[in-house]
C-alpha positions as CSV (number, residue, x, y, z in Angstrom):
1,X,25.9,-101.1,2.3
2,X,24.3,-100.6,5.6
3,X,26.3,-98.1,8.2
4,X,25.9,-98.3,12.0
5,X,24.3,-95.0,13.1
6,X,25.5,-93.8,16.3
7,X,23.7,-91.2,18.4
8,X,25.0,-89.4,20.9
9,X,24.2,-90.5,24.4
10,X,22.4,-87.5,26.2
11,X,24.3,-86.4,29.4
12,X,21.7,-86.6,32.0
13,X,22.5,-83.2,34.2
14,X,23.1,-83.6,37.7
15,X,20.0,-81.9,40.2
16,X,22.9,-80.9,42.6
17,X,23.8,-77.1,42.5
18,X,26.3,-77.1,45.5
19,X,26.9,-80.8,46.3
20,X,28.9,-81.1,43.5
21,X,31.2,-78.1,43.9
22,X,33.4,-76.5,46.6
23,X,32.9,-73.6,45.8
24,X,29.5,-72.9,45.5
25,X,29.1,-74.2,49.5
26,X,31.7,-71.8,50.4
27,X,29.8,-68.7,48.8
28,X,26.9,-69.6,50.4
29,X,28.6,-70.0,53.7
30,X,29.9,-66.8,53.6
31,X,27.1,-64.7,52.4
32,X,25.2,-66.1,54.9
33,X,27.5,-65.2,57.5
34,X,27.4,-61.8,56.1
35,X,23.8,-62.1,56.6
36,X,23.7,-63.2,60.4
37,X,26.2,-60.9,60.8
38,X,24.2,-58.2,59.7
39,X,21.2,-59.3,61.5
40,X,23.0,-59.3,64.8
41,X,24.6,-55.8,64.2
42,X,21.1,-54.7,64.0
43,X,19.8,-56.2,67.0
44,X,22.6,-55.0,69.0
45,X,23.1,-51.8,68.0
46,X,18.9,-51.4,68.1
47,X,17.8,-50.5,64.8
48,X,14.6,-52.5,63.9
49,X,13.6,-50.2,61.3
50,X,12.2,-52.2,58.5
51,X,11.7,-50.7,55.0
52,X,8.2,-51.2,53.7
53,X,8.3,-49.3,50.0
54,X,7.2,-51.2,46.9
55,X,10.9,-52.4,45.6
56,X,11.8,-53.9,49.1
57,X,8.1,-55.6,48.7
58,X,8.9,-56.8,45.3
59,X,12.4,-58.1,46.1
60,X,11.4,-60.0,48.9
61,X,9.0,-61.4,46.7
62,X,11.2,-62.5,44.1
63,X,13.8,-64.0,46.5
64,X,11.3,-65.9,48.2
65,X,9.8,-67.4,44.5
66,X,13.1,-68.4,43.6
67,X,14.2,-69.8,47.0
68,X,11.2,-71.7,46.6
69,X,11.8,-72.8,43.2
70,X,15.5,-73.9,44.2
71,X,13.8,-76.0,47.2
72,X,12.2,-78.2,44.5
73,X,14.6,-78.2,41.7
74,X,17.6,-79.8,43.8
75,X,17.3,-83.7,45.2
76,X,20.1,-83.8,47.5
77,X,18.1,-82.9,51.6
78,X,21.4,-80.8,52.3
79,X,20.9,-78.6,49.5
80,X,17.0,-78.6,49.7
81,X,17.4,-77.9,53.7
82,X,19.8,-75.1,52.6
83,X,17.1,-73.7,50.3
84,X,14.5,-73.9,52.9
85,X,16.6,-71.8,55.1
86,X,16.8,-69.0,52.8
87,X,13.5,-69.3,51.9
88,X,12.3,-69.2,55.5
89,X,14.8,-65.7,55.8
90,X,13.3,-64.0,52.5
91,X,9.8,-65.2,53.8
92,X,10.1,-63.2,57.2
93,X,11.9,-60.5,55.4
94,X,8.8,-60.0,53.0
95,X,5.9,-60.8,55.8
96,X,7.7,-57.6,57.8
97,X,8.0,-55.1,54.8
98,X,4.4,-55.8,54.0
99,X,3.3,-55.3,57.8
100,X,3.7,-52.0,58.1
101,X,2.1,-52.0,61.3
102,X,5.2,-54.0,62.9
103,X,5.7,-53.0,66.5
104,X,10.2,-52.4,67.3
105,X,9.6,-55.6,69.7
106,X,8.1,-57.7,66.9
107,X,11.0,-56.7,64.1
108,X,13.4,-57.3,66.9
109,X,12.6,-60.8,67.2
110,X,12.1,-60.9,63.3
111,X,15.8,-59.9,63.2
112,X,17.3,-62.3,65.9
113,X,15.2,-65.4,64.4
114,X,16.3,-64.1,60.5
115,X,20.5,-64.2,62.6
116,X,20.0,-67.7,63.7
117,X,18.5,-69.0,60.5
118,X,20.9,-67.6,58.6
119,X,24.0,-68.6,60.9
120,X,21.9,-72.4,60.5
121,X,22.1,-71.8,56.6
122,X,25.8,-71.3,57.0
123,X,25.8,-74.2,58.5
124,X,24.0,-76.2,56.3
125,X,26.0,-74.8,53.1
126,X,28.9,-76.0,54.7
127,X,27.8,-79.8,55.3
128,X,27.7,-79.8,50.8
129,X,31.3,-78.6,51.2
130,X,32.4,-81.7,53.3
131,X,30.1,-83.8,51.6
132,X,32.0,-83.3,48.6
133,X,35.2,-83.6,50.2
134,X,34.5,-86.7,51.6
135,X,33.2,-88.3,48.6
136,X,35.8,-87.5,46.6
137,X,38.2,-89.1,49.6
């Protein structure tokens, strides 16, 4: 007697890492608020000292492979715009610990372009949030 043999259907996983929760846009949101925040706070209170010893080199570094990474693992452009954001931050961040040689004026403008692409960021994490809402409506 001949049985039917079923085999499990593979659940193909979705490429969205925000778009598909709440949550996970809201995080982002408000760690990169945190992160403009911080930004501005140094630019306003005039501290563009910039840290340029082998673990700030080497976190940058890793931030910006995995930023990267994240860029092309996701399909959705909010998330991948998102990505490229914080790539762009943890980029400048590891070109200025590496240039040693960084005049104040030039980490000053590093910092107020690292506020505004982080406040953009926010942004952007929040456009998966009402995405989601509104697909779900």
């Amino acid at each position: 007697m001949e049985s039917e043999v079923v085999v499990p259907s593979v659940r193909k996983k979705s490429a969205h890492l925000m778009c598909g929760t709440r949550l996970w846009g809201v995080v982002a949101a408000l760690a990169c608020l945190y992160f403009a925040r911080l930004s501005y706070s140094h630019v306003q209170s005039g501290e563009f000292d910039w840290p340029h010893d082998y673990w700030t080199i080497i976190t940058y570094a890793v931030w910006v492979v995995l930023a990267g990474g994240l860029i092309f693992e996701v399909h959705c452009w909010r998330e991948r715009a998102f990505f490229a954001l914080v790539f762009a931050n943890f980029t400048m961040g590891f070109i200025v610990a590496v240039w040693s040689r960084a005049t104040p004026n030039d980490v000053r403008h590093l910092r107020v372009a690292s506020a505004i692409v982080w406040a953009l960021a926010a942004l952007v994490s929040l456009s998966t949030v009402f995405h989601s809402l509104v697909s779900e409506a």
